[in-house]
C-alpha positions in Angstrom: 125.6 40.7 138.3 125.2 43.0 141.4 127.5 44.2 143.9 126.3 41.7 146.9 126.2 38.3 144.2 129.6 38.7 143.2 130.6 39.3 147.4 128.6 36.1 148.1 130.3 34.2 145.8 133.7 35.1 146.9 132.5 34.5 150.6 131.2 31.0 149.4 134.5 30.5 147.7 136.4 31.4 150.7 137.7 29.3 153.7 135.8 30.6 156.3 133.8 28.4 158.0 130.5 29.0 158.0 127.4 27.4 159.1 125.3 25.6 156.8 122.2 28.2 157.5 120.1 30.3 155.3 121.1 34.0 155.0 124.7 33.2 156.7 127.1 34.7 153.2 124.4 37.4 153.2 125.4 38.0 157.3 129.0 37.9 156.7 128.4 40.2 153.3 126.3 42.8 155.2 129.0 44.5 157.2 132.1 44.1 154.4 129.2 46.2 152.7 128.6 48.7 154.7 132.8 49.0 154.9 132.9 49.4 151.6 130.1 52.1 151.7 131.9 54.1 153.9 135.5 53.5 152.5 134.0 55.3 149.6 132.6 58.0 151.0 135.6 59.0 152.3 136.7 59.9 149.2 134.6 62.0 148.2 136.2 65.7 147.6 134.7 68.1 150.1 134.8 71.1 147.5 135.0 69.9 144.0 136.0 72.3 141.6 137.4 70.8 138.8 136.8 68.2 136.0 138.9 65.3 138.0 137.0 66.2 141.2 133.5 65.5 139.4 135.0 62.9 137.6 135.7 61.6 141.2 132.3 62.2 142.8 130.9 60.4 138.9 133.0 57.1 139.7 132.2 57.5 143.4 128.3 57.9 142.9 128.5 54.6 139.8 130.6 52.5 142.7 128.3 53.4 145.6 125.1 52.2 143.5 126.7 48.9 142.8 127.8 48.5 146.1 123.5 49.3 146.8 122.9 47.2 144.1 120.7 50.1 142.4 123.3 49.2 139.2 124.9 46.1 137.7 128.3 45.5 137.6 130.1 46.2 134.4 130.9 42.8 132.5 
């Protein structure tokens, strides 16, 4: 499953009201996403330098691609 299914189906789950339109989870899903993008990215360490900070930027670059759905999300 990718980043944005498992968002739309918690937005369809959800109470919001929505209209019953094509594309309107994927409209509400589009700026959470681009939260989320930069939510991570302000973690990344400026100047890593040692094995937690590139274990940082690793789980930062894996959580970033799901969030891009360039990678499925681990089962």
């Amino acid at each position: 499953m990718k980043f944005s299914e498992a968002l739309i189906l918690s937005i369809r789950r959800s109470e919001i009201p929505l209209r019953f339109e094509p594309g309107a989870e994927e409209a509400v899903a589009q700026p959470v996403t681009e939260f989320l993008r930069l939510w991570l990215q302000a973690h990344e360490p400026d100047n890593p330098s040692s094995e937690f900070d590139y274990g940082q930027l690793a789980l930062l670059q894996r959580l970033l691609e799901e969030v891009d759905d360039k990678r499925e999300l681990p089962e």
